[in-house]
C-alpha positions as CSV (number, residue, x, y, z in Angstrom):
1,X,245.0,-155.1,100.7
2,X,242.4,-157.4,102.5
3,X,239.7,-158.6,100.4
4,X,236.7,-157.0,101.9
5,X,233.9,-159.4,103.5
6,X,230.3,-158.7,103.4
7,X,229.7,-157.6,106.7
8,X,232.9,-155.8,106.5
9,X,231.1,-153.2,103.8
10,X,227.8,-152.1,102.3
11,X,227.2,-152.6,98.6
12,X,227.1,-149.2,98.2
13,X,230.8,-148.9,99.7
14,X,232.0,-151.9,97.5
15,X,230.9,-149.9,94.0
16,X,232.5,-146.7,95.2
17,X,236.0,-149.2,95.8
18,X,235.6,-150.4,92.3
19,X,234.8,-147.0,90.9
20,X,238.3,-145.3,92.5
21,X,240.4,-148.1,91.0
22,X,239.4,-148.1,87.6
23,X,242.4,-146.5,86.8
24,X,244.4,-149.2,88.4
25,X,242.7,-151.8,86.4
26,X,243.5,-150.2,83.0
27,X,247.3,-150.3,84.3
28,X,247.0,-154.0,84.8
29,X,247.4,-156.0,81.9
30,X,243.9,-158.1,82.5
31,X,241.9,-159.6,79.7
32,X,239.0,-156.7,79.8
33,X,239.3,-154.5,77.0
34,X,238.1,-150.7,77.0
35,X,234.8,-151.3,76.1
36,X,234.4,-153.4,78.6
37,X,235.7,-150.9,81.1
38,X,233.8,-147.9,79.4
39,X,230.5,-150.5,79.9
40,X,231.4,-151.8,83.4
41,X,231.9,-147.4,84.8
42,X,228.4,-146.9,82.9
43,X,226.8,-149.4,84.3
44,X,228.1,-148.5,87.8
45,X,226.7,-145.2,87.3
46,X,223.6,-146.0,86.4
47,X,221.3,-144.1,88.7
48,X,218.8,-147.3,88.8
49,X,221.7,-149.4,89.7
50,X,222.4,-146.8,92.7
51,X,219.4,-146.9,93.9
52,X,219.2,-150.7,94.1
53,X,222.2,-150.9,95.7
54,X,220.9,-148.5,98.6
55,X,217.6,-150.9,99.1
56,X,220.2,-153.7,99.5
57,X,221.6,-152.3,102.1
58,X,218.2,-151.2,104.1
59,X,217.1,-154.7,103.5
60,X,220.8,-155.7,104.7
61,X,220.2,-153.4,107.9
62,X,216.9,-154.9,108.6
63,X,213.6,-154.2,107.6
64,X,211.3,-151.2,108.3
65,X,208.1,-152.4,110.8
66,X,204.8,-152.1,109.7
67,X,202.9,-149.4,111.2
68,X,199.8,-151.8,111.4
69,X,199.3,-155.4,110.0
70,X,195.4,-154.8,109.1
71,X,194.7,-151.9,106.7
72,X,192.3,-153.3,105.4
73,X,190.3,-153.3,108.3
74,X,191.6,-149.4,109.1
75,X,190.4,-148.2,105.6
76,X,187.2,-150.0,106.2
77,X,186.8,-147.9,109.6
78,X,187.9,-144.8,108.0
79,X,184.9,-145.3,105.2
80,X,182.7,-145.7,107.5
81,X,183.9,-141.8,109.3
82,X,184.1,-140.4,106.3
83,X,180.6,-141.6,104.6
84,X,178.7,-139.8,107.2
85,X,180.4,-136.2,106.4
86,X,180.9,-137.2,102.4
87,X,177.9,-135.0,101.6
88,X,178.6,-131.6,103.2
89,X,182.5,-132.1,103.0
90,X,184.5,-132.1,99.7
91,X,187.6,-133.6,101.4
92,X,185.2,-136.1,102.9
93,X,184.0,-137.0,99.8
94,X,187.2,-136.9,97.7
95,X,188.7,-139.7,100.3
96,X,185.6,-141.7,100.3
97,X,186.2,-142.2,96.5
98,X,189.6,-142.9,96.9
99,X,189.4,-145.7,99.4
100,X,186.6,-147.0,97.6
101,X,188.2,-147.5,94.6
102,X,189.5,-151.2,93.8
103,X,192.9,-150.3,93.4
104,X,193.9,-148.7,96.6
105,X,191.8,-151.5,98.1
106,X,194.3,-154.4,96.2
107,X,197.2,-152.0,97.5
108,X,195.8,-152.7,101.2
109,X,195.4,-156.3,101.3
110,X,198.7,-156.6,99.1
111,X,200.2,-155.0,102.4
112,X,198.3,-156.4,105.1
113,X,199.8,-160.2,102.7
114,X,203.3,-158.7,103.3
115,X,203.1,-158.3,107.0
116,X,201.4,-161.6,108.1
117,X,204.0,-163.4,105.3
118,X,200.6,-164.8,103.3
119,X,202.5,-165.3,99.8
120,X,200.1,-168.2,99.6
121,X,200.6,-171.9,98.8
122,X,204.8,-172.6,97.4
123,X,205.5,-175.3,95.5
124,X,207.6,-177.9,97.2
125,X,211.2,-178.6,95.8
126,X,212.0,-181.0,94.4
127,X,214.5,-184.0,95.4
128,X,218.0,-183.5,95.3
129,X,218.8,-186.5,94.8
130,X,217.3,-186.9,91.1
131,X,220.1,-187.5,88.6
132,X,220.4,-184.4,86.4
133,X,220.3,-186.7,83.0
134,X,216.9,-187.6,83.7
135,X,214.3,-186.1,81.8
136,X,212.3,-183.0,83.8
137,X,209.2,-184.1,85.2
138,X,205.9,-182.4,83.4
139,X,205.2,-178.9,83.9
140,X,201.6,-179.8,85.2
141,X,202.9,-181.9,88.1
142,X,204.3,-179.2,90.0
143,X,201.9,-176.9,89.8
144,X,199.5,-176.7,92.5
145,X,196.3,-174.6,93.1
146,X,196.9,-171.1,93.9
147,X,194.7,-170.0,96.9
148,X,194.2,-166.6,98.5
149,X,193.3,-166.1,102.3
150,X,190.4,-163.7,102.7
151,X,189.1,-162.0,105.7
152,X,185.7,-160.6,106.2
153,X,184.0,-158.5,109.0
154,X,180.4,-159.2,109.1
155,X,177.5,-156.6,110.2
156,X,174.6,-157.2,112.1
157,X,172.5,-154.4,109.8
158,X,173.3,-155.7,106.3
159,X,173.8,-158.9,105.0
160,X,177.0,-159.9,103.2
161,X,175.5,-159.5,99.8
162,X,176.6,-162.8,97.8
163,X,175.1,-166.0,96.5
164,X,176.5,-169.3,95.6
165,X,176.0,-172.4,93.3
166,X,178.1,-175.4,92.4
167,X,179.6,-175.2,89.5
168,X,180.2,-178.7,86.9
169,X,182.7,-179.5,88.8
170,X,181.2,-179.5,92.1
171,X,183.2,-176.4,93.3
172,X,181.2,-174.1,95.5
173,X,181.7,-170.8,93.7
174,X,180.0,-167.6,94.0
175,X,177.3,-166.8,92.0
176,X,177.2,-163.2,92.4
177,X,177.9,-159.9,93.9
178,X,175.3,-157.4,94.8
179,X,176.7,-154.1,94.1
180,X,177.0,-151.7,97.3
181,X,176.6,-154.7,99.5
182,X,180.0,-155.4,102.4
183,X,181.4,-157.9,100.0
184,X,181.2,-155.5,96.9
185,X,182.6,-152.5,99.2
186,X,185.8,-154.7,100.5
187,X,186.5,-155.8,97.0
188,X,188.1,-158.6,98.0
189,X,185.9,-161.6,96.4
190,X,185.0,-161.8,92.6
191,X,182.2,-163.5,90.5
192,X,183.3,-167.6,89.9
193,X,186.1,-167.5,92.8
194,X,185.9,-171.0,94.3
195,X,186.0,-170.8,98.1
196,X,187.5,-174.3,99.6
197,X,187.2,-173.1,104.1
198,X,185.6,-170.7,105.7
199,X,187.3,-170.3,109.4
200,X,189.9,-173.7,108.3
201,X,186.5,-175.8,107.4
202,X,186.1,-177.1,104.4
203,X,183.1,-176.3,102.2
204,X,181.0,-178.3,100.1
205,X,177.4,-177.1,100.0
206,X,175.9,-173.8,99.6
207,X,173.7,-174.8,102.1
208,X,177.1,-175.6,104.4
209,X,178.2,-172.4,103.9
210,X,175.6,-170.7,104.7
211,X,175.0,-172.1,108.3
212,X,178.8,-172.2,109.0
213,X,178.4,-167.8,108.2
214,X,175.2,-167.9,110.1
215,X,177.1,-169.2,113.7
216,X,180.6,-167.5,112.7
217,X,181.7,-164.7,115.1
218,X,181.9,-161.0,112.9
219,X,185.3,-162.5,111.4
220,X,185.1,-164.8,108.4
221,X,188.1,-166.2,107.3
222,X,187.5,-167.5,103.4
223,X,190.2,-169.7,101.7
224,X,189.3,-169.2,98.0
225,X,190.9,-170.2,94.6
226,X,190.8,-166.6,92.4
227,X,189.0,-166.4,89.4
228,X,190.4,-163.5,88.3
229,X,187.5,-162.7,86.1
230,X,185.7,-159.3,86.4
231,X,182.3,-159.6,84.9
232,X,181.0,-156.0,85.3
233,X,179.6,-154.3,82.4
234,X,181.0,-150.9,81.5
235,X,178.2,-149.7,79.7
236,X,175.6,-148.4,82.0
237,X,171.9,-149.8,80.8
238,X,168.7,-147.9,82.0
239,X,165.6,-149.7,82.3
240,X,161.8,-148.4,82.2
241,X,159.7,-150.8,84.3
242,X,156.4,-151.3,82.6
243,X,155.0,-153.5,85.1
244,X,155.0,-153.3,89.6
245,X,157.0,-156.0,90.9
246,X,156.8,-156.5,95.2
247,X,159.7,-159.0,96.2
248,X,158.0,-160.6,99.2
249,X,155.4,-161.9,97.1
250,X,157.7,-163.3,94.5
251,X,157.9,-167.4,95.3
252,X,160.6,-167.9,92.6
253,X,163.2,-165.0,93.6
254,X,166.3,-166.8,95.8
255,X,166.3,-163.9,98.5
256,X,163.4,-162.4,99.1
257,X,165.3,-159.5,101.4
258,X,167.9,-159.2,98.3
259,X,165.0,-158.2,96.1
260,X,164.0,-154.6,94.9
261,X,160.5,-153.1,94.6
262,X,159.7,-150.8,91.9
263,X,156.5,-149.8,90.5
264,X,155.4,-149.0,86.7
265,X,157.3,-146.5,85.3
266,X,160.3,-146.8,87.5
267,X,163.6,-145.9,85.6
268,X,166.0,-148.4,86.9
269,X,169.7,-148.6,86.3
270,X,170.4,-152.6,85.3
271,X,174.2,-153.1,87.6
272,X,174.8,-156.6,86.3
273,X,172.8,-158.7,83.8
274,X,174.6,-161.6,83.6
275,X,172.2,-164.0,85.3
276,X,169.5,-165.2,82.6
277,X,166.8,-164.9,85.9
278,X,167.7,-162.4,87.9
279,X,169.4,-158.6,87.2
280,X,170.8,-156.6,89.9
281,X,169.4,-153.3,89.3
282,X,168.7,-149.5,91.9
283,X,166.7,-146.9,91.0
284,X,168.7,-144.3,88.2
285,X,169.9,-141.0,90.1
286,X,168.9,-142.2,93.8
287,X,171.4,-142.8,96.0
288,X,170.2,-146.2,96.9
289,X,170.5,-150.3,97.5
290,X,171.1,-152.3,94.8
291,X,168.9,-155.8,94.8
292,X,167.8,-158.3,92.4
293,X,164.8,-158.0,90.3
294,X,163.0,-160.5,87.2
295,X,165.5,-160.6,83.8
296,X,163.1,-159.6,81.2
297,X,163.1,-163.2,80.0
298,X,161.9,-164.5,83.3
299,X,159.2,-162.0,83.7
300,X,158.3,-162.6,79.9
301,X,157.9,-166.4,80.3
302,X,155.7,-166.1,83.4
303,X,153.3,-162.6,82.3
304,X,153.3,-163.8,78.3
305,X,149.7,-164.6,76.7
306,X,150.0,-166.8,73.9
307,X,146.6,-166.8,71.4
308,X,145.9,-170.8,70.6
309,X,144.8,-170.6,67.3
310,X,145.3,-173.1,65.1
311,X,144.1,-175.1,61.8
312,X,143.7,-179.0,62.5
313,X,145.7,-181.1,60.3
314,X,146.2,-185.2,59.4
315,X,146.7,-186.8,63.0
316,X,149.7,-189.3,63.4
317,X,149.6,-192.5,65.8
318,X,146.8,-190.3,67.8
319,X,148.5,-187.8,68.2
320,X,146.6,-184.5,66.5
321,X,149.6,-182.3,64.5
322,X,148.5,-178.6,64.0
323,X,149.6,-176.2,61.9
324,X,149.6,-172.5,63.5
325,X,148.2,-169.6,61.6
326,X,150.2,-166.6,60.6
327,X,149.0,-162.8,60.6
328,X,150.8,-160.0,59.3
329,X,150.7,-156.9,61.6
330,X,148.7,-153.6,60.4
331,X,146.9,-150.8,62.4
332,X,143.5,-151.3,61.6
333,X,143.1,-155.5,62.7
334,X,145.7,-155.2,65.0
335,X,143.4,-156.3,68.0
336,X,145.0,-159.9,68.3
337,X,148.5,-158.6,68.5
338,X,147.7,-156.0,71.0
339,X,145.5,-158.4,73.1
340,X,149.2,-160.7,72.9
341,X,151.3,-158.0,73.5
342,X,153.5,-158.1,77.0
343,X,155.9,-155.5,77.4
344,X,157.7,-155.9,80.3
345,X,161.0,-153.3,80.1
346,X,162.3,-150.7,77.8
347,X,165.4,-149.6,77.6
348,X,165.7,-146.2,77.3
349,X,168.8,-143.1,77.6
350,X,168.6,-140.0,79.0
351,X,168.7,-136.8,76.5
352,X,169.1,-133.3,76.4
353,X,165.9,-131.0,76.3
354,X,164.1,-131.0,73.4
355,X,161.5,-130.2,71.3
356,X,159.2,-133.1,70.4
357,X,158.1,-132.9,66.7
358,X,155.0,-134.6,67.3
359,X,151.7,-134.5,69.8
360,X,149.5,-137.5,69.9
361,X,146.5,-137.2,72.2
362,X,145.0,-140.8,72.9
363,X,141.7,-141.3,74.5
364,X,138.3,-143.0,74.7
365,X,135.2,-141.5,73.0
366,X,134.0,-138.3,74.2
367,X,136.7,-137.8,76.8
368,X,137.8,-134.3,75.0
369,X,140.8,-135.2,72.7
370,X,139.2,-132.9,69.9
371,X,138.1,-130.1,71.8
372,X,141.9,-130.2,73.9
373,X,143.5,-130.2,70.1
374,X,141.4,-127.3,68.8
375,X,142.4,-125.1,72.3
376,X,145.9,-125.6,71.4
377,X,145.8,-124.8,68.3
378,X,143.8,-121.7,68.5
379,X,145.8,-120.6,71.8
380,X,149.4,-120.8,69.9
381,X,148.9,-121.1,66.4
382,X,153.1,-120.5,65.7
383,X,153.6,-123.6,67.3
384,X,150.8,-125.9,67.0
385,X,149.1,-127.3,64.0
386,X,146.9,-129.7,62.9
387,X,147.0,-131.8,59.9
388,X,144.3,-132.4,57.0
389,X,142.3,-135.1,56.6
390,X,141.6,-137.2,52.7
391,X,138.6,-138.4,51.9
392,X,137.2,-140.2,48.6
393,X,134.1,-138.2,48.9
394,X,133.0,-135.4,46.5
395,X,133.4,-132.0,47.6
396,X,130.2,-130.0,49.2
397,X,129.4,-126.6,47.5
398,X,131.6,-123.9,48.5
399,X,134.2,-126.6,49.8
400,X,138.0,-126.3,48.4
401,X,140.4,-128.9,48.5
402,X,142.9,-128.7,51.1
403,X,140.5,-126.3,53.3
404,X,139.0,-128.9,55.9
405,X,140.1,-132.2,53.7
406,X,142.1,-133.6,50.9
407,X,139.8,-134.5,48.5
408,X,140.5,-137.7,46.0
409,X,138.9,-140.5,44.4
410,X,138.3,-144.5,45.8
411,X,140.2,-146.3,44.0
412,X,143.5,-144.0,44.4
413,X,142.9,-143.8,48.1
414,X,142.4,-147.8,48.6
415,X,145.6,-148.3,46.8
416,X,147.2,-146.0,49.3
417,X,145.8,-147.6,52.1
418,X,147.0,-150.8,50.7
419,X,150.4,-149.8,50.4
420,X,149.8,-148.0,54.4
421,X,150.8,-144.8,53.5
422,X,147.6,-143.8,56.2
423,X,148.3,-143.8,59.5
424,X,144.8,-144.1,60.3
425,X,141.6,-144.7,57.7
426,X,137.9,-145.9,58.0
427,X,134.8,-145.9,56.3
428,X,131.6,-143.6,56.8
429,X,128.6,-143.4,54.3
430,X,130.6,-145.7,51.8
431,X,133.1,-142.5,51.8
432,X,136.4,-143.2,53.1
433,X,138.5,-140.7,55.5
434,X,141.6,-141.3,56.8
435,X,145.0,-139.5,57.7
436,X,147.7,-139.3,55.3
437,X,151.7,-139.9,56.4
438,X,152.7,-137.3,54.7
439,X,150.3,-134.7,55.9
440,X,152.5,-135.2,59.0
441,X,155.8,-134.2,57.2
442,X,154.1,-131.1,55.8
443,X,153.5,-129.6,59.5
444,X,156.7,-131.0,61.0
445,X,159.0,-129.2,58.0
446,X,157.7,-126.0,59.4
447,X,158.7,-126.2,62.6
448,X,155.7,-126.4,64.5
449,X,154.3,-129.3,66.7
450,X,152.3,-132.0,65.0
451,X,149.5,-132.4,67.3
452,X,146.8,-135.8,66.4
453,X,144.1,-137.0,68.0
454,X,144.2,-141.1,66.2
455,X,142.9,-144.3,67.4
456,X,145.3,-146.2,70.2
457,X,146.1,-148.3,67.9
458,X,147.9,-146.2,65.9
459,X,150.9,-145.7,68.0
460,X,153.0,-148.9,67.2
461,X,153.8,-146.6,63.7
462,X,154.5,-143.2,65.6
463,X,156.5,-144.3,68.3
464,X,159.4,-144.3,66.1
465,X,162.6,-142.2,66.0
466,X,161.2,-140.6,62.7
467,X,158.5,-138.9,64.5
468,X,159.8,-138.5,68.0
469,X,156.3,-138.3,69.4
470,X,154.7,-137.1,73.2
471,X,152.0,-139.0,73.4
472,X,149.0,-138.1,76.1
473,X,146.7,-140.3,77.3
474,X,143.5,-138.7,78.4
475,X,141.8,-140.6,80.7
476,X,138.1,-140.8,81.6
477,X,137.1,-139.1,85.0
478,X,137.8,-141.3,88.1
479,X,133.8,-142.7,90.1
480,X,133.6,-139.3,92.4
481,X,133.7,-137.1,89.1
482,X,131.1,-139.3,87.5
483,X,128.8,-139.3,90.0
484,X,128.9,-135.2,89.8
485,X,128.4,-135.0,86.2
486,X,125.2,-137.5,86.3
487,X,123.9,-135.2,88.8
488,X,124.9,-132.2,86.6
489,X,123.4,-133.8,83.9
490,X,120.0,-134.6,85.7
491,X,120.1,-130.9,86.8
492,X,120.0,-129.5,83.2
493,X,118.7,-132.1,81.2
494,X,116.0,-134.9,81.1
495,X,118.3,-136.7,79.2
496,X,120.2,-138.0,82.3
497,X,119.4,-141.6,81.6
498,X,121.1,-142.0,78.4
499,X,124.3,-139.8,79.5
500,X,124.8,-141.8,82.5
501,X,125.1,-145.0,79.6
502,X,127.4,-143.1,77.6
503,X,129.7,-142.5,80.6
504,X,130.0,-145.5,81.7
505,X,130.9,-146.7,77.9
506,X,133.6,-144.5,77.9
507,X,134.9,-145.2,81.5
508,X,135.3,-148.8,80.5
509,X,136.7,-148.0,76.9
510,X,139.0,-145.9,78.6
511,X,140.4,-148.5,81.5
512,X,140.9,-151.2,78.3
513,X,142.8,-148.4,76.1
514,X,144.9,-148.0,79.1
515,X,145.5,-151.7,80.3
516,X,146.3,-152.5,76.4
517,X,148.6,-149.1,75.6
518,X,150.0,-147.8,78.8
519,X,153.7,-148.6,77.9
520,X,153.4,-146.4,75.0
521,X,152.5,-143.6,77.0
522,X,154.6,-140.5,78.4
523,X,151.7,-138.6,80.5
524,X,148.4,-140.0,82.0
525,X,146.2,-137.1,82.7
526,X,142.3,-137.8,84.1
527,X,140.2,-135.5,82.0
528,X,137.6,-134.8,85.1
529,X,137.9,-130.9,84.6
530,X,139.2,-129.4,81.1
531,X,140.8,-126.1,82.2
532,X,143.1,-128.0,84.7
533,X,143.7,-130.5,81.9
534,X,145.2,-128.2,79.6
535,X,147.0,-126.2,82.1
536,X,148.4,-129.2,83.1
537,X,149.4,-130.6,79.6
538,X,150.9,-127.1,78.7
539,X,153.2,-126.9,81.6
540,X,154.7,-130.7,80.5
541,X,154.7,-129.3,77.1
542,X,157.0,-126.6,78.4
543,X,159.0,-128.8,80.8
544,X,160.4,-131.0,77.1
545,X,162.6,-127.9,76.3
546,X,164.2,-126.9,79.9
547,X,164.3,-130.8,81.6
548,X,166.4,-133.2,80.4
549,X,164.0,-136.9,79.1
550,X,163.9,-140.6,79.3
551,X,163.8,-141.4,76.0
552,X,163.7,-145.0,74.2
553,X,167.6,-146.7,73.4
554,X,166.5,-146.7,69.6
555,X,165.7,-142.5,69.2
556,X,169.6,-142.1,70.4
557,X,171.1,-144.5,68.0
């Protein structure tokens, strides 16, 4: 029999010969034993083995044509159909997220590689004519730099969405990604990939690269060196802004069009944190852009007051050496820390609805934090309550001890105000009054809300996980409102003078309580008419057990 060429048969042919002569070979006397046979017929039957066998021959036949030699550029079309028609569509929506996501977008440039033969840089062989007892060269030698040919489609309405430095060695890298920008939807660069040309030129300056874009047509054509290195957080981290930040008037920020205006209060979701200047953050549950705003320690170094107070010590060559003084922290001479404090973000979680166990209403003088308590109480006295006061004055006739206050004697309630068991105390009539910590825990073991009316700077101790408070800031009435209540006052009284003083005293007690404690508040309401006020701060009371609440990182874990 004729031995068989390779273009007489197919490999799949040539397996089915050797399959219907197995008998024939155990007749020969050859130096295979059974085993071998058994192993060899096994093997042959393998279905794996079939089936490469088959692609042999495809790829022997010729193979298939692509049906199009950019898909990237195709999927990059078809997002742009389908975005428009994601949000009444479920289909729409469903294939949106699927050619979005960065796998099926590595599968598209892995095949658009294939068709235009771009397997990247090979290594060159080496000489044949090196004698084979010579020692082989080192590994390092004939390795070379493994590049990647990238092609972007620019857009007249966006920008591309990345920034670049130099790295130590000089490399042009990029810096980073904005998230949703054309270079974060493509999914084709990373953070640290090194690009060497853009259109076949050489890059060595940011600033290079940047005109070189600039007068490019919409295709850009990067040569890059991969960093493989994805630096996204998997951990989503939520941000409350406690200060207003406007981009275009920001000299330090790199882009002043990449930047993202919020105001105070803002809940923003932090994308990438990895620069020690500048986040990339968007707003939490709006479907918006993602652009850089101040890191925390940025913003801290340029808003942070530092008080110079120090003791002059023994001065060396001239120069004076000074020795700065140290406080410890308390709630009643607290004013130094608070005028230092600078809270610029808190980062917070969202929660479930829930009951708060605590009510703190915070105010100026005579702005109606009392008389707002009392309503509550008296209105819904199963869920409110208020707690009772200690004082080291003897009781009145006809007074009983826990009926209106806690009575006790000095020198037991100074020791527990030096060991802070008060979260609030002072001193009236040499008689001190203050209110116990755990007069708090009585009303919160039953159930009921807590509800205090304590000094501002009382809320560093509340606003902890153990108490869980809603605290209300009740602000003085706005200029229109005072104006009608000095002309109410002149109307009823001849007193009008004096009430017009004490106004103004609490309208500028009440703008510093606010400038120096807003980031520990959770509602601002203006006092200027009392009804509406606590229709209002009953409906936000109600809203805590049906809406879901920002709530700070530390409460949650």
């Amino acid at each position: 029999m004729p031995a068989a060429s390779r273009k007489d048969i197919s490999g799949t042919e040539a397996v089915q010969t050797i399959q219907n002569n197995f008998d024939a070979l155990e007749e020969r006397e050859i130096e295979a034993g059974d085993e071998d046979l058994d192993f060899l017929r096994a093997f042959l039957d393998d279905p794996t083995v079939v089936s490469l066998f088959k692609i042999h021959d495809e790829l022997e036949h010729g193979a298939p044509e692509p049906e199009a030699s950019n898909s990237v550029g195709m999927a990059r079309d078809c997002l742009q159909i389908v975005s428009s028609a994601k949000d009444k569509n479920r289909n729409a929506a469903s294939l949106s997220k699927i050619i979005q996501n960065p796998h099926f977008k590595a599968l598209m440039v892995a095949h658009d590689d294939v068709v235009q033969r771009d397997y990247g840089d090979r290594v060159e062989q080496e000489d044949q004519t090196q004698s084979l007892m010579s020692p082989p060269p080192p590994l390092f030698n004939v390795i070379t730099e493994q590049v990647r040919f990238v092609t972007i489609r620019k857009s007249d309405k966006e920008p591309l969405g990345i920034t670049v430095k130099l790295d130590e060695c000089n490399d042009l890298v990029v810096a980073r990604i904005l998230q949703g920008s054309l270079i974060d939807k493509q999914g084709l660069l990373r953070v640290n990939d090194i690009i060497r040309e853009v259109n076949g030129m050489p890059m060595v300056t940011p600033d290079q690269l940047m005109e070189t874009i600039v007068q490019a047509d919409n295709t850009i054509t990067l040569k890059i060196v991969p960093s493989y290195n994805d630096s996204r957080s998997t951990e989503t981290i939520y941000m409350k802004a406690h200060f207003s930040y406007d981009p275009m008037k920001d000299r330090l920020i790199p882009c002043k069009e990449a930047g993202l205006p919020f105001q105070d209060g803002d809940i923003l979701e932090i994308v990438n944190s990895d620069d020690p200047n500048w986040w990339q953050a968007r707003f939490a549950d709006i479907e918006g852009p993602t652009g850089l705003i101040p890191s925390k320690n940025l913003e801290e170094k340029r808003k942070a007051f530092v008080q110079h107070d120090y003791d002059n010590a023994t001065s060396i060559c001239g120069l004076t050496r000074k020795k700065k003084k140290k406080y410890k922290y308390n709630t009643k001479s607290n004013t130094n820390f608070d005028r230092c404090d600078v809270l610029i973000y808190e980062e917070v979680r969202r929660m479930a609805p829930f009951q708060r166990s605590v009510l703190v209403l915070v105010g100026a003088n005579g702005v109606g934090r009392r008389s707002l308590k009392e309503r509550l109480i008296r209105d819904d006295p199963r869920k409110f309550a208020g707690v009772i006061a200690h004082t080291s004055r003897a009781p009145r006739e006809n007074e009983e001890n826990g009926r209106g206050y806690y009575f006790t004697d000095r020198d037991s309630m100074a020791l527990d105000i030096h060991d802070q068991k008060y979260i609030e105390f002072g001193e009236y009539n040499n008689n001190l009054y203050g209110t116990k910590l755990e007069t708090i825990y009585d009303v919160m073991k039953t159930g009921k809300m807590c509800v205090l009316d304590v000094n501002p700077t009382s809320l560093k101790v509340l606003k902890t996980p153990e108490f869980m408070p809603y605290i209300v800031f009740l602000a003085a009435p706005s200029v229109e409102a005072l104006k009608v209540m000095y002309e109410e006052g002149r109307r009823l009284s001849t007193t009008g003078r004096g009430r017009v003083k004490d106004f103004i005293r609490t309208v500028k007690e009440s703008a510093q309580i606010e400038q120096t404690y807003k980031a520990y508040f959770d509602l601002i309401l203006v006092n200027d008419s009392f009804e509406a006020t606590y229709r209002a701060l009953r409906k936000a009371l109600t809203s805590l057990s049906s809406e879901q609440q920002w709530v700070p990182v530390n409460w949650v874990y």
